[in-house]
N, C-alpha and C positions, 0 to 999 in steps of 0.2 A: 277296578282301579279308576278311579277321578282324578281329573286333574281344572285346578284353579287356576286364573292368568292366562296370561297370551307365553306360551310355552317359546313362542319366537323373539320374543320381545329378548335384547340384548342388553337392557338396565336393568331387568327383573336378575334374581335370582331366585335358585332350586332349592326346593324346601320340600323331604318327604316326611306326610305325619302320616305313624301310624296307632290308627282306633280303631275301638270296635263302633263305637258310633261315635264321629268328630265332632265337636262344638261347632253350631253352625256360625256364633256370633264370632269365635276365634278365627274361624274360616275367611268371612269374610273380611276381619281385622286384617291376617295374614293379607289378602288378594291386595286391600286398599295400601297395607304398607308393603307394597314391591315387590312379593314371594309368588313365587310359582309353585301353588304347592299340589304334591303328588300324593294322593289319600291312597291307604292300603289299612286291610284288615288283618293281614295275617304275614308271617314271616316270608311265605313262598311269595305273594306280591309283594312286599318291600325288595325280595331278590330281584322280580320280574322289573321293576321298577328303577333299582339301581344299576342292573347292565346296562353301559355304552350309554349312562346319563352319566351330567358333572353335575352333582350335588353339592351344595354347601353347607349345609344342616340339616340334622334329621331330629323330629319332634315324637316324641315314645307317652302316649296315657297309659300309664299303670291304675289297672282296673283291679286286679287280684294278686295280693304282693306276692302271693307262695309260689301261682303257675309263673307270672311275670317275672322271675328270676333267670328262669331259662330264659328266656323272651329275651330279653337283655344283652345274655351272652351270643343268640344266634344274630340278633341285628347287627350288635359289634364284629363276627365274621362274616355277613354280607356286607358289611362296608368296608372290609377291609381296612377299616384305619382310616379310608380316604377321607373321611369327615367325622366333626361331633357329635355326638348325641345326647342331646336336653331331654330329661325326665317332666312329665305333668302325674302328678300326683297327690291325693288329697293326705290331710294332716293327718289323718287317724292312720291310711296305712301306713304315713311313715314311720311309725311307732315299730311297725317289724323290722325285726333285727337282719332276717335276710336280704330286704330290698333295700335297707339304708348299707349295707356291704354291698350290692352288686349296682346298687349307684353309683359307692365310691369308686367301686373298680372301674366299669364301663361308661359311665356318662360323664360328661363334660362339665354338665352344670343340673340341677332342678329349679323346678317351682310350683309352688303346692296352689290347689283349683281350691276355687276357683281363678282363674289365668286372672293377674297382674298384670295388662298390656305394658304399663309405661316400664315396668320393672323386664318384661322379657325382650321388649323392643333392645334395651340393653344386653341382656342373654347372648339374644341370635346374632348380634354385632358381634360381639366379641367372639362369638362362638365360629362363624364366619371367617371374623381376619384370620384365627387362628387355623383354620382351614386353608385358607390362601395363600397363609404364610406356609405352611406343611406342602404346601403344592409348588409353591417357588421354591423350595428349598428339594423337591424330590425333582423339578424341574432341570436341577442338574444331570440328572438321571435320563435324559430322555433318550430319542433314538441315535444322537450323535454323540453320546458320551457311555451308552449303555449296548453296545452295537454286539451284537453273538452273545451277549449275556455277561461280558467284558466291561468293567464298570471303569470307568477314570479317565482323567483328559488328559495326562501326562506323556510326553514325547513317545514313551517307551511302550505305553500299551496302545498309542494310535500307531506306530510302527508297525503290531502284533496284527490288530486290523486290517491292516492295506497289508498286511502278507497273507491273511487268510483269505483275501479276496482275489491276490493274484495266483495263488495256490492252488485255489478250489478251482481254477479253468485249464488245470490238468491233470493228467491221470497217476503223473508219475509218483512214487512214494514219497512220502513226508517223514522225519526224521523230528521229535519234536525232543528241545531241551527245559529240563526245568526243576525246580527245588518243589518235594512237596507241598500242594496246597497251593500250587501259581495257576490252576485252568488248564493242565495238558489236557484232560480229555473234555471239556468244553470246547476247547481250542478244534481239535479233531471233529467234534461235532458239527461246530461251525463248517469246517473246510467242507464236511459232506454235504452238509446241507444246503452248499453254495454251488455243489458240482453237478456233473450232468449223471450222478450216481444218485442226485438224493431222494428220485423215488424210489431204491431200490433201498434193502438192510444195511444199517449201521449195528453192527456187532462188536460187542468190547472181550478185551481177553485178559486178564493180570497176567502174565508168566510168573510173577512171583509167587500168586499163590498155589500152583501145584508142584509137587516131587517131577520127576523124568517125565515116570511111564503116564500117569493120570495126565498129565499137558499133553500126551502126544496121543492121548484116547480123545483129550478134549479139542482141540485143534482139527486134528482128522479123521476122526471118528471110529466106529470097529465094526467090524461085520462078526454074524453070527457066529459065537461060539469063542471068539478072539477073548475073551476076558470072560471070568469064572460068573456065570449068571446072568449071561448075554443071551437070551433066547430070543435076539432082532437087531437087524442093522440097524447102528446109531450114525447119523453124519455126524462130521463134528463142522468146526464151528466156521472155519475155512468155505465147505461149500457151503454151512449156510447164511454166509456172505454175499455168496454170488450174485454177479447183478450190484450190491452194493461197495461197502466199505467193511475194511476190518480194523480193529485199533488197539496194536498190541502193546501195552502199560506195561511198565517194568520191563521193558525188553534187555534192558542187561541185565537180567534172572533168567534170559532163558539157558536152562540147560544143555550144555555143549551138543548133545548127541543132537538134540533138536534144532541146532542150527545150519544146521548141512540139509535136512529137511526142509526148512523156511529158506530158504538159499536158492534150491532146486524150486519154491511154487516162485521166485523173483525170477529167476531164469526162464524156466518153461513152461510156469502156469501149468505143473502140474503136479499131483501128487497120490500116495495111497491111503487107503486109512489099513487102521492094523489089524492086521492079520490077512490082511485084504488082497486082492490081484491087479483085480482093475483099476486101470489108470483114470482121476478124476481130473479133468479138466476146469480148471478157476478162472472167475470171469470176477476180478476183486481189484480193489485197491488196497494198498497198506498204507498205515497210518501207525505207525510206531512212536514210545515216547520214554523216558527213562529219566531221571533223578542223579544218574551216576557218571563217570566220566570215560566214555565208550573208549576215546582217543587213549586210553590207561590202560584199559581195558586190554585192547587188540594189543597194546606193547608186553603186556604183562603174558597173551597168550590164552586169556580168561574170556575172548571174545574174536570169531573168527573176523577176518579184516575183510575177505569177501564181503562177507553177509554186510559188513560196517557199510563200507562203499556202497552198496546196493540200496540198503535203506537212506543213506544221505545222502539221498540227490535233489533232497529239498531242506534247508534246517532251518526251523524255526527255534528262537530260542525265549522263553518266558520269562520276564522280571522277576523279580524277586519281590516284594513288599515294600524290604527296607531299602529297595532302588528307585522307587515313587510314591516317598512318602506323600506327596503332596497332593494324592489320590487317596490318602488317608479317611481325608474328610467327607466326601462322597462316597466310600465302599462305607465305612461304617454307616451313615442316615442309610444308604441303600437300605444295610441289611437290618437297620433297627424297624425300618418301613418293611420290610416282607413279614415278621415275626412280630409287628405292632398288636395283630391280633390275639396274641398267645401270651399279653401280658394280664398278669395276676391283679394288679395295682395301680395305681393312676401314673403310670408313667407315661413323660411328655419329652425327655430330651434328656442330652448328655452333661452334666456339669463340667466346670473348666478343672477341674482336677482330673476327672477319669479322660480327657483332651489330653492333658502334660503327659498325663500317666500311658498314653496309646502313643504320643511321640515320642515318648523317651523307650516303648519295648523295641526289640526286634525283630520281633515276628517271625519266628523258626517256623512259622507254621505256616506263614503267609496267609493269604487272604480264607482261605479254610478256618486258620486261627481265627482270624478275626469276626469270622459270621457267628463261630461258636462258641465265642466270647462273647458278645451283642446280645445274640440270643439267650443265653444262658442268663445274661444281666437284666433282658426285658421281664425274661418268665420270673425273676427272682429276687430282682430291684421292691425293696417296699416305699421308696419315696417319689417324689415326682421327678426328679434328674436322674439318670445313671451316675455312682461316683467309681471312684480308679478301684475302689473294695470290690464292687460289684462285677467289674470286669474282671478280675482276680488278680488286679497289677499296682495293688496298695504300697508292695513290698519296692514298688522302684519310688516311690514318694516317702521311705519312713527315716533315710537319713536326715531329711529337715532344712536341705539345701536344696531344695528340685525346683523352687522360685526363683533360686537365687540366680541373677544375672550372667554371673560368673558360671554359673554348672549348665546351667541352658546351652549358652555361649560354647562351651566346653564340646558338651554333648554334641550340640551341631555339627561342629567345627570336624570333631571323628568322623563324624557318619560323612561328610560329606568329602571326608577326604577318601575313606575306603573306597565311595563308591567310583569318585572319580579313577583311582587308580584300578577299579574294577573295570570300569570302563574304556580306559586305555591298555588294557593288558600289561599295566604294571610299568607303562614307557613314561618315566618320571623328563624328559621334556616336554613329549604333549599334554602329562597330567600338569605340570606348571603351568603352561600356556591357557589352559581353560578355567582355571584359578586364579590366573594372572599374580602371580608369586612368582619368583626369581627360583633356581634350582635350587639356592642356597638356604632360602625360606621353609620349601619342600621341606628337603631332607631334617629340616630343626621338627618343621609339624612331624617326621616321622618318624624321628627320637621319641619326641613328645610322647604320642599316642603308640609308640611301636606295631606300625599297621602290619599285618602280617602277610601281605604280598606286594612286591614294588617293584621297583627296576633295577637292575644289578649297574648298578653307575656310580663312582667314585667320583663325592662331591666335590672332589680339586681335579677333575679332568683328567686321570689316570686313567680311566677307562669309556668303552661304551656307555652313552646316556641312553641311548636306543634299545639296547637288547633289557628282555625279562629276566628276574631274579625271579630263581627259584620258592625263596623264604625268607621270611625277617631276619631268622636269625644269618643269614649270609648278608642283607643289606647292614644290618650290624657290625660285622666282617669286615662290610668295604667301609663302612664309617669308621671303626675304630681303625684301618690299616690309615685313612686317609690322616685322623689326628695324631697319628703316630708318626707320616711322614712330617706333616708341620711341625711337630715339635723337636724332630731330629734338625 
C-alpha cells in the first residue's frame, strides 16, 4: 500500500485508487491537485485501506472487463456505500457488455484512458460533494440520535434512552411495552449491555413460539431420560443465563402452567428442570416484553397478577412509528444507507412521491416495516430515486388527491389528533389544552374523523371531562345524548 500527499494535511482530501500498476503522470496530477491518494492493488488492500479512513472518492482501472466485474461489486461492499466510485477504463473494453452494466450499477461516474485531467478534475468534484452531502445527511445518524441502535431525535424515543440508561444501573426486572417491530428486544439489549451484567449471557426466549411442555424443556432444561431421546442432561435456557440476562418476548404467550414456575425463579431464584430433583440456583436478570395488553390479561384471568406485578417493577413502554413520525425521515436514510450496498442499480435517494407515500402509511409494522420496505426498494428499485411503487405504498397515492392541500391537511390533522389523545389517555381537556382548541373544537375534530378512543365527557358539561371513554362508539353516545338535550 502507498500513499501520496501529506496524509495530515487537513485541505487535502482521501482519494483511494485502486491498479494493478498506477499511472505515474495521474499520480502525481492527483498529489498537485489536493488528493491524498491511497494506492492498492487488490481488493483485500482497498479493505485494509478503507478501515477507520474517511475517504471521499475512490478511483477503480479496469484492466480486464470479464474478471473486473467482480472487482466492482467487492469494492462497492468495502466501502460500504460511504463514498463513489469513478471507473478508468479504455474505449475498446467498454464495448463489453458486462462491465458497461456493472458500471452502471456500481460507479458513480467513468472515464475512458487515456485520463482526461480537466474532464475528471470535474468527476472527483462532483463525485466528492455528493459524498459529503451522503455524510451530512447520515450525520443525523450519529452517536446522539442513533444511541442503542435507536435511531430518531423525537421526544418519545430520547425518553426510551434515558430510560434504558437509568434501568440498566439496576437489577430489578424490566417489563417492556410495545407494538410489533418498535425495538423490544433491541431495547433489552441495550439495558444489558449498560449493566453490570453485560459481561456475562444475554439469552432470548419467544414464549410464543413453543406449546406447554417444549417451553418448559426449553426454559429449564431436562435431565436424563425426562423426554423420549434424552440420553444427556440438557440445561435450559434459565441457567444458561446465569451470570447474565434473560429476555422473555411474548411473555403473554406464556402458558399458564409455566407461570407459577417463572413466578417461583422471581421469588426464590430458583428452580428445577424436568423431570429433574435438584434444586438450580439462578443468578439472572429478566427482561420480559409483550405486544399485548397484560393489565386485560390478569382481569380476564389469562395471566396470573402475581407474576404481572413481579415483572413490572420497571415499565418501559415503546412508540409506535406512527407516534414519531417526524423520525420518519432519519430511520428511513438510516436504513436505505445500511442496505446501500445490496443495491442492483444506480440508486441514490428517495423521490418526493415515495416521501408523501411513507407519511401518509401507518406503519402496523413500525419501524421493522419500514427497514423492509427500504430494503426491498434498494435491491429492487431500477431507477435512480426510490418511488411510493417501489416501496409497495403506490396504492395510498392512486386516488389522485394525495397533493392535494386539502387531503394532506386532512391526513395530518387525524393522525395528530389520535395521537394526542393517545397520549393523554383519552382526557379530552388536556388533549385540548396541547392543541390549543377549545373542548368544543375537540369534540367537532372528533365527529369529524370518529377517533376511536377519547374521553367519556359530555360536550355541554353534563359530565366528567376527566375520566376515559371506553370507545368511540360511546363518545358518540355522549354526543348524540348532549344534541339531543339542546334541542329538547
Amino acid at each position: 500500500m502507498q500513499m501520496l500527499g501529506n496524509a495530515d494535511s487537513e485541505s487535502k482530501r482521501n482519494l483511494i485508487c485502486v491498479a494493478k500498476k498506477p499511472q505515474n503522470e495521474m499520480m502525481q496530477w492527483l498529489c498537485e491537485s489536493g488528493w491524498n491518494t491511497f494506492i492498492a492493488d487488490s481488493v483485500s488492500q482497498a479493505c485494509d485501506i478503507c478501515r477507520g479512513r474517511d475517504l471521499s472518492v475512490g478511483l477503480v482501472e479496469i484492466s480486464d472487463p470479464e474478471a473486473d466485474v467482480r472487482l466492482l461489486s467487492q469494492l462497492t461492499d468495502v466501502s460500504g456505500g460511504n463514498f463513489n466510485w469513478i471507473a478508468l477504463i479504455s474505449p475498446h473494453s467498454l464495448q463489453h457488455p458486462g462491465i458497461r452494466q456493472a458500471i452502471s450499477r456500481f460507479c458513480y461516474d467513468f472515464s475512458t484512458l487515456p485520463v482526461p485531467f480537466d474532464r475528471l478534475t470535474v468527476t472527483l468534484g462532483h463525485a466528492c460533494g455528493m459524498t459529503a452531502l451522503r455524510q451530512k445527511t447520515n450525520g443525523l445518524t450519529d452517536d446522539s440520535s442513533s444511541q442503542f441502535g435507536l435511531v430518531g431525535l423525537s421526544h418519545d424515543i430520547s425518553a426510551v434512552r434515558r430510560s434504558i440508561v437509568t434501568f440498566a444501573a439496576s437489577d430489578a426486572p424490566v417489563l417492556i411495552l410495545g407494538e410489533t417491530g418498535t425495538g423490544k428486544e433491541l431495547t433489552a439489549s441495550a439495558i444489558h449491555a449498560l449493566s453490570r451484567r453485560r459481561k456475562g449471557p444475554f439469552v432470548t426466549v419467544n414464549c410464543g413460539a413453543f406449546p406447554s411442555s417444549p417451553i418448559q424443556s426449553e426454559l429449564f432444561g431436562y435431565d436424563k431420560g425426562a423426554v423420549t431421546g434424552a440420553d444427556r442432561r440438557v440445561i435450559g435456557k434459565l441457567e444458561a443465563a446465569n451470570t447474565g440476562t434473560i429476555f422473555l418476548d411474548e411473555i403473554g404467550d406464556l402458558p399458564s402452567e409455566l407461570q407459577v414456575n417463572l413466578l417461583r425463579v422471581l421469588q426464590d431464584r430458583r428452580g428445577q428442570r424436568v423431570e429433574g430433583h435438584a434444586e438450580i440456583e439462578f443468578d439472572l436478570r429478566i427482561i420480559a416484553s409483550t405486544n399485548a395488553n397484560l393489565e386485560r390479561a390478569v382481569q380476564e384471568g389469562l395471566f396470573r397478577e402475581d407474576l404481572y406485578y413481579r415483572l413490572n417493577v420497571l415499565l418501559l413502554t415503546l412508540p409506535p412509528l406512527r407516534d414519531r413520525i417526524e423520525d420518519l425521515e432519519i430511520l428511513a436514510r438510516h436504513a436505505f444507507n445500511i442496505h446501500f450496498h445490496e443495491r442492483t442499480h444506480n440508486v441514490k435517494d428517495f423521490s418526493q412521491n415515495a416521501w408523501r407515500a411513507m407519511r401518509l402509511h401507518t406503519w402496523p409494522g413500525n419501524v421493522r416495516e419500514l427497514i423492509n420496505r427500504v430494503r426491498r426498494a434498494v435491491i429492487t428499485c431500477e431507477r435512480s430515486l426510490i418511488g411510493a411503487d417501489d416501496l409497495g405504498l403506490d396504492g395510498l397515492l392512486s386516488d389522485g388527491d394525495d397533493g392535494s392541500l386539502h387531503f394532506v391537511r386532512s391526513r395530518a390533522e387525524h393522525e395528530l389528533l389520535n395521537r394526542i389523545l393517545r397520549q393523554t389517555a383519552g382526557n379530552v381537556s388536556e388533549a385540548a389544552r396541547r392543541l390549543n382548541v377549545s373542548r368544543a373544537t375537540l369534540y367537532r375534530l372528533i365527529r369529524k374523523y370518529e377517533v376511536g378512543s377519547l374521553a367519556e365527557a359530555d360536550p355541554s358539561g353534563g359530565s366528567d371531562a376527566q375520566g376515559p371513554l371506553a370507545s368511540a362508539s360511546d363518545a358518540k353516545l355522549s354526543i348524540a345524548r348532549s344534541q339531543r338535550t339542546q334541542a329538547n
